[in-house]
C-alpha positions as a Markdown table, in Angstrom:
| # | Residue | x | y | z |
|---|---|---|---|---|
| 1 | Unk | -4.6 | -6.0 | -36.4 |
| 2 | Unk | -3.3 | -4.7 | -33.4 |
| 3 | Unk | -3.0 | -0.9 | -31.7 |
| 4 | Unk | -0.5 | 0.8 | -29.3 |
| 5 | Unk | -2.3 | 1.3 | -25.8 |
| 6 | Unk | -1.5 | 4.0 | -23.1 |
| 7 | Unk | -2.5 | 2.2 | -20.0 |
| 8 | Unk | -2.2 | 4.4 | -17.2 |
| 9 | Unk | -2.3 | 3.3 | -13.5 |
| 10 | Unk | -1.5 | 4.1 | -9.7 |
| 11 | Unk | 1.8 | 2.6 | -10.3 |
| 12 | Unk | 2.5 | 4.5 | -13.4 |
| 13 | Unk | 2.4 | 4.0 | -17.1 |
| 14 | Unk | 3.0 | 1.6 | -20.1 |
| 15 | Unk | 2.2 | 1.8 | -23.6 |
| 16 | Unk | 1.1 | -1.8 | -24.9 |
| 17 | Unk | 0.5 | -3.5 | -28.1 |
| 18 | Unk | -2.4 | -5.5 | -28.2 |
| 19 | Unk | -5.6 | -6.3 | -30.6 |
| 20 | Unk | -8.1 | -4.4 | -28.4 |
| 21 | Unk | -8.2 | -2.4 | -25.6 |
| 22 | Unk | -9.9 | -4.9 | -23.3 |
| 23 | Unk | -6.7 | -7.0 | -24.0 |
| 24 | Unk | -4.1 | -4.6 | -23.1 |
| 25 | Unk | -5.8 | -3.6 | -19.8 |
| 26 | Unk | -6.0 | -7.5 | -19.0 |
| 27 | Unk | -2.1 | -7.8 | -19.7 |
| 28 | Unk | -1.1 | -4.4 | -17.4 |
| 29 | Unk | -3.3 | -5.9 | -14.7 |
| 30 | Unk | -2.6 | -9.2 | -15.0 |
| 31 | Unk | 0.0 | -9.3 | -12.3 |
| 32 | Unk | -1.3 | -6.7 | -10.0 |
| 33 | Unk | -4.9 | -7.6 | -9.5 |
| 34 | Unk | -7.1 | -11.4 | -9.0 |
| 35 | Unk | -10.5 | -12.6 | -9.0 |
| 36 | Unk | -12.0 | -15.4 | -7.6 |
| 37 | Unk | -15.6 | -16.5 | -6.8 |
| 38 | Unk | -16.5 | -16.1 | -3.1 |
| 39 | Unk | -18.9 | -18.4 | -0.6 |
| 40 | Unk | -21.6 | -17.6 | 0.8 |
| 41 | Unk | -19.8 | -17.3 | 4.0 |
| 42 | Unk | -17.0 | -14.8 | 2.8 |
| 43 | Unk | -19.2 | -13.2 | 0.7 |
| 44 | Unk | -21.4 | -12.4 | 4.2 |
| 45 | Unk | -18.1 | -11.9 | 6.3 |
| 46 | Unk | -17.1 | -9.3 | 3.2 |
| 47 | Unk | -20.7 | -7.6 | 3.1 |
| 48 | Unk | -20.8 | -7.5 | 7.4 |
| 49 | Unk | -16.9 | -5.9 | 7.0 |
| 50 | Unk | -18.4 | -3.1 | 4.7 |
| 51 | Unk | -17.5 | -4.5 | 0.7 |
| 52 | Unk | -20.2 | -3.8 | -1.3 |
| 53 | Unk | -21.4 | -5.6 | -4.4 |
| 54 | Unk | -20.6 | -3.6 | -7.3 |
| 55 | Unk | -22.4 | -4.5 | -10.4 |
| 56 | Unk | -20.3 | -5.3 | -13.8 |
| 57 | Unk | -22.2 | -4.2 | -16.7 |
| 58 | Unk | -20.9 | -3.3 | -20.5 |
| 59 | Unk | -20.5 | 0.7 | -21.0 |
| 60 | Unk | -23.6 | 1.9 | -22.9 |
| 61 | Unk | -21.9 | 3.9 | -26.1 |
| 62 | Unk | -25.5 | 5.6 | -26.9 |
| 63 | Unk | -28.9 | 6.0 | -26.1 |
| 64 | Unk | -30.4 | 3.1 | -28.6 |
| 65 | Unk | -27.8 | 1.0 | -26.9 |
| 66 | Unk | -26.8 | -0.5 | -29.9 |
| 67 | Unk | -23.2 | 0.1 | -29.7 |
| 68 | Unk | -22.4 | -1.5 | -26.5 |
| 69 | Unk | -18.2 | -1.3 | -25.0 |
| 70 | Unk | -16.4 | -4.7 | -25.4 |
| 71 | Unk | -19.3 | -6.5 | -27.4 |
């Protein structure tokens, strides 16, 4: 079953039909942003240049942490 998604971003805003949310923020980025997996040397070139290392974790719904975003 699918849903009807406002995505809103610094270029503007879309409405998107997809089965969850993580899936219709996926397809509006898709084309704007990449990832790829760094050496050691860019990854020290990156840190030295001032990127920090930001730490992907799930959004914790509640306290118990048993309702956990995208799981």
């Amino acid at each position: 079953m699918s849903a009807i998604y406002h995505i809103i971003t610094p270029s503007g805003q879309r409405l998107i039909e997809a089965s969850t949310r993580a899936v219709a923020i996926n397809f509006a980025v898709k084309s704007s942003v990449t990832a790829k997996s760094v050496t050691a040397s860019e990854l020290y070139a990156l840190t030295k240049s001032g990127v920090q290392v930001e730490v992907a974790e799930p959004k914790k719904l509640d306290e118990n942490q048993t309702k956990i975003e995208g799981v």
